[in-house]
C-alpha positions as CSV (number, residue, x, y, z in Angstrom):
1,X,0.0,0.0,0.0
2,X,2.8,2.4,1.1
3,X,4.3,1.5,-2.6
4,X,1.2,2.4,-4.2
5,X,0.9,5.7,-2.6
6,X,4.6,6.5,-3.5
7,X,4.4,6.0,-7.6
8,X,1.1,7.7,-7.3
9,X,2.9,10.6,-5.7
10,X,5.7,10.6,-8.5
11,X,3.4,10.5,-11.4
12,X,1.2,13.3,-10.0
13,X,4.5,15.3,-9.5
14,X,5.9,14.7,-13.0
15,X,2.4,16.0,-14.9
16,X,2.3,19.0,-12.8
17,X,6.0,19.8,-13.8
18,X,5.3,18.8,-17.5
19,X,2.3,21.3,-17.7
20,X,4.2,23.7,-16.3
21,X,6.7,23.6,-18.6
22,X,4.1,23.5,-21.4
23,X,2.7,26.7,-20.3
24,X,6.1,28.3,-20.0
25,X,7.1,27.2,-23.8
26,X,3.6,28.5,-24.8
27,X,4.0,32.0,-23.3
28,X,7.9,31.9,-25.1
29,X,6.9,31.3,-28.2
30,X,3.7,33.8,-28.1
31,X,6.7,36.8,-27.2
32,X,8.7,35.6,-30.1
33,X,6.4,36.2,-32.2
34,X,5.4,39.8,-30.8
35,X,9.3,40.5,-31.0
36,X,9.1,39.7,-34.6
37,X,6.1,41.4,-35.5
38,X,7.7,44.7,-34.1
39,X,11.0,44.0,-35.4
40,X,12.1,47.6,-37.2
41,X,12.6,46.7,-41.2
42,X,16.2,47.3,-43.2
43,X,14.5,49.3,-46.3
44,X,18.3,49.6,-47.9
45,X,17.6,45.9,-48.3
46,X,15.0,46.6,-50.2
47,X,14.7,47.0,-53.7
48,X,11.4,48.5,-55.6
49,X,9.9,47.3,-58.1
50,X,10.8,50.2,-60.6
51,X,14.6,49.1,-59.9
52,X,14.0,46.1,-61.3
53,X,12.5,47.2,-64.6
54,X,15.4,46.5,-67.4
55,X,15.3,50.1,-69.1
56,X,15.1,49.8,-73.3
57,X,17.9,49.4,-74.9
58,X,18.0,52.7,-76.5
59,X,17.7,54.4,-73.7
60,X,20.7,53.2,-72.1
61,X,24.0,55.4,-71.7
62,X,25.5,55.8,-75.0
63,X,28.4,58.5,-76.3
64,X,25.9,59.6,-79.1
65,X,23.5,60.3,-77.1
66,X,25.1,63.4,-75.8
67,X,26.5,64.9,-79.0
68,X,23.9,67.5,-78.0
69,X,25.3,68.6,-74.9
70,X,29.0,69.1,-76.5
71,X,27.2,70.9,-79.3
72,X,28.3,68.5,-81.7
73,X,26.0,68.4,-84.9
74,X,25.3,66.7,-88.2
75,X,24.9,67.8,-91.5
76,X,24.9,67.1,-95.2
77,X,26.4,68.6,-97.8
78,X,25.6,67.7,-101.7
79,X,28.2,69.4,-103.9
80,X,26.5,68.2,-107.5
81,X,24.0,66.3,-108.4
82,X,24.6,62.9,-109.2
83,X,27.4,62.7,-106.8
84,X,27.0,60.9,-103.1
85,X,26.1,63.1,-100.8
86,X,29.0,64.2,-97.9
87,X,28.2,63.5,-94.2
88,X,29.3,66.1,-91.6
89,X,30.1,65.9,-87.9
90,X,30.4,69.2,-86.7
91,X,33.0,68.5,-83.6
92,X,32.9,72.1,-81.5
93,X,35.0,70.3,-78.6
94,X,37.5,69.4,-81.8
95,X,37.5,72.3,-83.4
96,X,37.0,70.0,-86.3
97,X,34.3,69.2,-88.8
98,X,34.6,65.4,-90.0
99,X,33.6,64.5,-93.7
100,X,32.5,61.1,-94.0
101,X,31.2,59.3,-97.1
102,X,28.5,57.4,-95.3
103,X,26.4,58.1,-92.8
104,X,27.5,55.2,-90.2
105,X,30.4,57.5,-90.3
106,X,32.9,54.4,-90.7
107,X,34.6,56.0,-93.6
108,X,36.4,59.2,-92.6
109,X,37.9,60.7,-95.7
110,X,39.2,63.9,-94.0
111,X,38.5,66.6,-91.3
112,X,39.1,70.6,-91.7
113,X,39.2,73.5,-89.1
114,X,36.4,75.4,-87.5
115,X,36.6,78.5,-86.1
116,X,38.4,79.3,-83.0
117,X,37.1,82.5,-82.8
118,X,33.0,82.1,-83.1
119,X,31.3,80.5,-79.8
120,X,29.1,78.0,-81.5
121,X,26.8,77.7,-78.1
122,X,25.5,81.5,-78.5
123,X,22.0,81.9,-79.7
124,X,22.7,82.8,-83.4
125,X,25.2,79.9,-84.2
126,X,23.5,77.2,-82.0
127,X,20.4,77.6,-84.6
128,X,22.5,75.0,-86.8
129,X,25.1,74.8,-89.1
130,X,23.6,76.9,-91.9
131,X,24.5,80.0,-89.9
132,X,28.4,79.3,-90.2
133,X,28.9,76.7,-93.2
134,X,27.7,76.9,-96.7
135,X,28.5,75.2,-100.0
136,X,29.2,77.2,-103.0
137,X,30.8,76.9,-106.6
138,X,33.7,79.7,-106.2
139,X,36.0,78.2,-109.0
140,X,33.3,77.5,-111.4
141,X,33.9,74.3,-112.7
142,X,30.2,73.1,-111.3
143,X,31.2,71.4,-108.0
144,X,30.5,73.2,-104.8
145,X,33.3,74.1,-102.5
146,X,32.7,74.2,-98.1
147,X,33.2,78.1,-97.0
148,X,33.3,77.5,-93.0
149,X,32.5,81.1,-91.3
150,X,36.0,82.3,-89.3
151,X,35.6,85.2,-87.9
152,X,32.5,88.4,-88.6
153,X,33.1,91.7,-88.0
154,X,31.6,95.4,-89.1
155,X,33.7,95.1,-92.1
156,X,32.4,91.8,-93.7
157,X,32.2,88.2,-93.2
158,X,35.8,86.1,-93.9
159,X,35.5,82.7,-94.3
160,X,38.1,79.5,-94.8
161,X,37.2,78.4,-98.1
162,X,38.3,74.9,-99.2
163,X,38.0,74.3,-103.3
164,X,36.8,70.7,-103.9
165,X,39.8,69.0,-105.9
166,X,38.2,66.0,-108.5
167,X,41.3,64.6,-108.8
168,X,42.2,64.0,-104.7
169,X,38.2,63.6,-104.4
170,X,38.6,66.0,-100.9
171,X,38.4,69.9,-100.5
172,X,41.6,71.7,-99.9
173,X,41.9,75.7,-98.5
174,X,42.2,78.3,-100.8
175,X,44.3,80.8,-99.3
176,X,43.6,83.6,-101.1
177,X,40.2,83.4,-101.2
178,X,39.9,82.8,-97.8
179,X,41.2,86.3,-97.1
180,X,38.5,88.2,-99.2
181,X,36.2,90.1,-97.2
182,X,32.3,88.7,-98.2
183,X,33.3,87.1,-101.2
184,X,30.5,86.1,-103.9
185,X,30.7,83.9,-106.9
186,X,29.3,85.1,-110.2
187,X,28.3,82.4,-112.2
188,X,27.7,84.2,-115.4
189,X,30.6,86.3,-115.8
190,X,32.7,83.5,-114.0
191,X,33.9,86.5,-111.1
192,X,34.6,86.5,-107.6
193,X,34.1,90.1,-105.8
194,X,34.6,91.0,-102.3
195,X,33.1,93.9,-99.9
196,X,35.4,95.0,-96.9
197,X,33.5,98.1,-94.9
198,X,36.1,100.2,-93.2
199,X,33.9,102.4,-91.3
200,X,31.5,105.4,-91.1
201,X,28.4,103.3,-91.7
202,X,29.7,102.0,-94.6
203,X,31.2,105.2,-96.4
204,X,34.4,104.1,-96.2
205,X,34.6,100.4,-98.4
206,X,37.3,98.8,-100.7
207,X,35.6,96.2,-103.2
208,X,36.8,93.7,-105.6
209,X,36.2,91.7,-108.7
210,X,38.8,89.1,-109.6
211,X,39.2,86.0,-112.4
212,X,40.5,82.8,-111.8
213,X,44.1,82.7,-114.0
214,X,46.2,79.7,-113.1
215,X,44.4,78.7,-109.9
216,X,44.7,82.1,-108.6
217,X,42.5,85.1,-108.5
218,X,43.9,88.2,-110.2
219,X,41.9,91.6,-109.5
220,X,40.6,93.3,-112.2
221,X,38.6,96.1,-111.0
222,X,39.3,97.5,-107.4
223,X,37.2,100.7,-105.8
224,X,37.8,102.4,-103.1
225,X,35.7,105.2,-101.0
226,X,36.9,107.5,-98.5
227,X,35.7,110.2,-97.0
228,X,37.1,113.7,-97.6
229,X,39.1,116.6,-96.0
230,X,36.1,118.8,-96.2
231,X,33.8,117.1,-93.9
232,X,31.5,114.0,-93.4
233,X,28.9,114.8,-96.5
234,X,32.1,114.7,-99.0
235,X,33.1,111.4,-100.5
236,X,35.5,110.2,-102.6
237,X,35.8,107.2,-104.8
238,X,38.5,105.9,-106.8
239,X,38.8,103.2,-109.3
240,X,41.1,101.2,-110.7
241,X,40.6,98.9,-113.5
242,X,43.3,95.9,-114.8
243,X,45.0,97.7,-118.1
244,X,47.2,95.3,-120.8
245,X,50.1,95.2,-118.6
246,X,48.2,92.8,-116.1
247,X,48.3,96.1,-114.1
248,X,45.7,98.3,-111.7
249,X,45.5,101.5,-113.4
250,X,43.1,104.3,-112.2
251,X,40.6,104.9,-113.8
252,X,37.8,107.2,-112.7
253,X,38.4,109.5,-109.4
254,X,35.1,111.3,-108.1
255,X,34.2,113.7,-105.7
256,X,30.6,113.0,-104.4
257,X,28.7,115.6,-102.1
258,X,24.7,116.7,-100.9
259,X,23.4,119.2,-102.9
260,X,20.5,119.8,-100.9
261,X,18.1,117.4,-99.4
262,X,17.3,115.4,-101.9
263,X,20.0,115.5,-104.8
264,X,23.7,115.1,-104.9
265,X,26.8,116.4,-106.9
266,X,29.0,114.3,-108.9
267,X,32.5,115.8,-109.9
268,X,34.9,113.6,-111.9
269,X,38.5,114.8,-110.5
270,X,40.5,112.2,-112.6
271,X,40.1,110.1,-115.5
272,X,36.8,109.2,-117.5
273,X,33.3,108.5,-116.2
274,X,32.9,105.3,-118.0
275,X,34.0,102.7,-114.8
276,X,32.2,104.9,-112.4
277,X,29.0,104.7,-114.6
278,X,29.0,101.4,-114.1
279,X,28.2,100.9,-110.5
280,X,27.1,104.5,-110.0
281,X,26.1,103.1,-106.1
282,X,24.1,106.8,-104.9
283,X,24.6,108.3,-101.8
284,X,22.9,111.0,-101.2
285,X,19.7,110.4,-103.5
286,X,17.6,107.3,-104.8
287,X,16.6,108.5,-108.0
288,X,19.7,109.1,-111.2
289,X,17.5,112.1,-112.2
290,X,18.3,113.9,-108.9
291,X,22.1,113.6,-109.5
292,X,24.3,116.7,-111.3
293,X,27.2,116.0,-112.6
294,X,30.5,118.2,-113.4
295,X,33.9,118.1,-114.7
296,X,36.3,119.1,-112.6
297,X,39.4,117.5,-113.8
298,X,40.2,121.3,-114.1
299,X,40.5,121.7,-110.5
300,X,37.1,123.3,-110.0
301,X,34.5,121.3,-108.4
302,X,30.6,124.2,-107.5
């Protein structure tokens, strides 16, 4: 009996102590899971779902794609018809344009200058390439040349002019008439001419035309206008024309004033009126019928 009441007293014993334990794992594993539920989140370790998006391939970083930013520009140039068209890639950072013969730009054939002196960011030039290149036929044998803007002043527009050459299939700088102040190519009498404004609004000017003879242009007709001792309503301009000796000879030497408001006196000081006639250019009047003229090669001019 005292055996019986022993193991009954054991067993009794060892369930309370299990329960208790059970109760005790309960109320541990109900904290752990308040712990985690208030458990403060990494976000750095987490990514978004925008982050994940691939972009499109053409939207990824490319050199190309910001040309635009450097100020780098393309642009075609068609010198006659028939012929491929030239691929430019205006390079500011350079200081270069790049002629290619395709458009992948794989084939370079050659690069000439740009400007150093023209900011190609300012708001006129950054309009586009027309406002500082230009393709025209200055040597007349119907292929257009590349003129490339250097440098604009009051006096005229100068500009590096490169000659297409058929045989070397490139364009190669024309010294000479890269120095000509505003130079124009006339097709029909096969002449080049040039403006340079000195000052005074435009009263004081030298002008050209010139011929191509051997690859080089050889002035034939030069004028010049000055203004005179007298005062700022007195002109005078002088011309000179080529004579048979391959020279400049003057030729017509004319002193120009206001009459009143609305006519002007002509007075021929030297030589003949005939080269004067010919670009008469009026100064003080729009109309020839307002304009008196006078001989004063004897040293009277009223």
């Amino acid at each position: 009996m005292k055996q019986f009441l022993f193991f009954a007293s054991v067993t009794l014993l060892f369930s309370c102590t299990n329960a208790e334990k059970g109760a005790v794992n309960e109320q541990s594993t109900a904290l752990a899971a308040d712990t985690l539920a208030v458990q403060p989140v990494d976000t750095s370790l987490v990514q978004s779902a925008d982050a994940l998006v691939v972009a499109p391939e053409d939207t990824l970083p490319k050199d190309e794609l910001h040309d635009s930013d450097y100020g780098i520009v393309r642009h075609r140039l068609a010198i006659r018809n028939g012929l491929p068209t030239w691929f430019l890639k205006i390079h500011p950072p350079d200081g270069k344009i790049y002629l290619y013969r395709d458009e992948a730009e794989k084939e370079l054939i050659q690069s000439v200058a740009l400007s150093s002196d023209l900011d190609y960011n300012n708001e006129h030039y950054s309009q586009g390439p027309e406002t500082y290149l230009g393709a025209e036929d200055y040597n007349f044998d119907h292929y257009k040349d590349l003129k490339v803007l250097r440098v604009t002043g009051t006096g005229g527009y100068w500009y590096d002019i490169h000659l297409y050459d058929r045989v070397q299939r490139k364009f190669v700088l024309h010294n000479q008439l890269s120095e000509l102040a505003s130079p124009t190519a006339d097709s029909v009498n096969k002449t080049v001419s040039y403006h340079n404004v000195g000052g005074m609004g435009g009263s004081d000017y030298i002008s050209g035309i010139c011929r191509w003879e051997n690859n080089q242009l050889a002035t034939v007709r030069r004028e010049e206008q000055t203004l005179g001792e007298e005062g700022p309503e007195v002109i005078i301009r002088t011309v000179y024309v080529r004579d048979g000796n391959q020279q400049l000879k003057l030729a017509s030497k004319v002193r120009i004033t206001r009459e009143d408001k609305e006519s002007e006196l002509q007075c021929l000081l030297e030589g003949e009126w005939a080269e004067f006639d010919k670009y008469p250019n009026l100064l003080f009047t729009e109309s020839a019928d307002q304009v008196r003229k006078q001989d004063g090669r004897n040293g009277k001019c009223e």
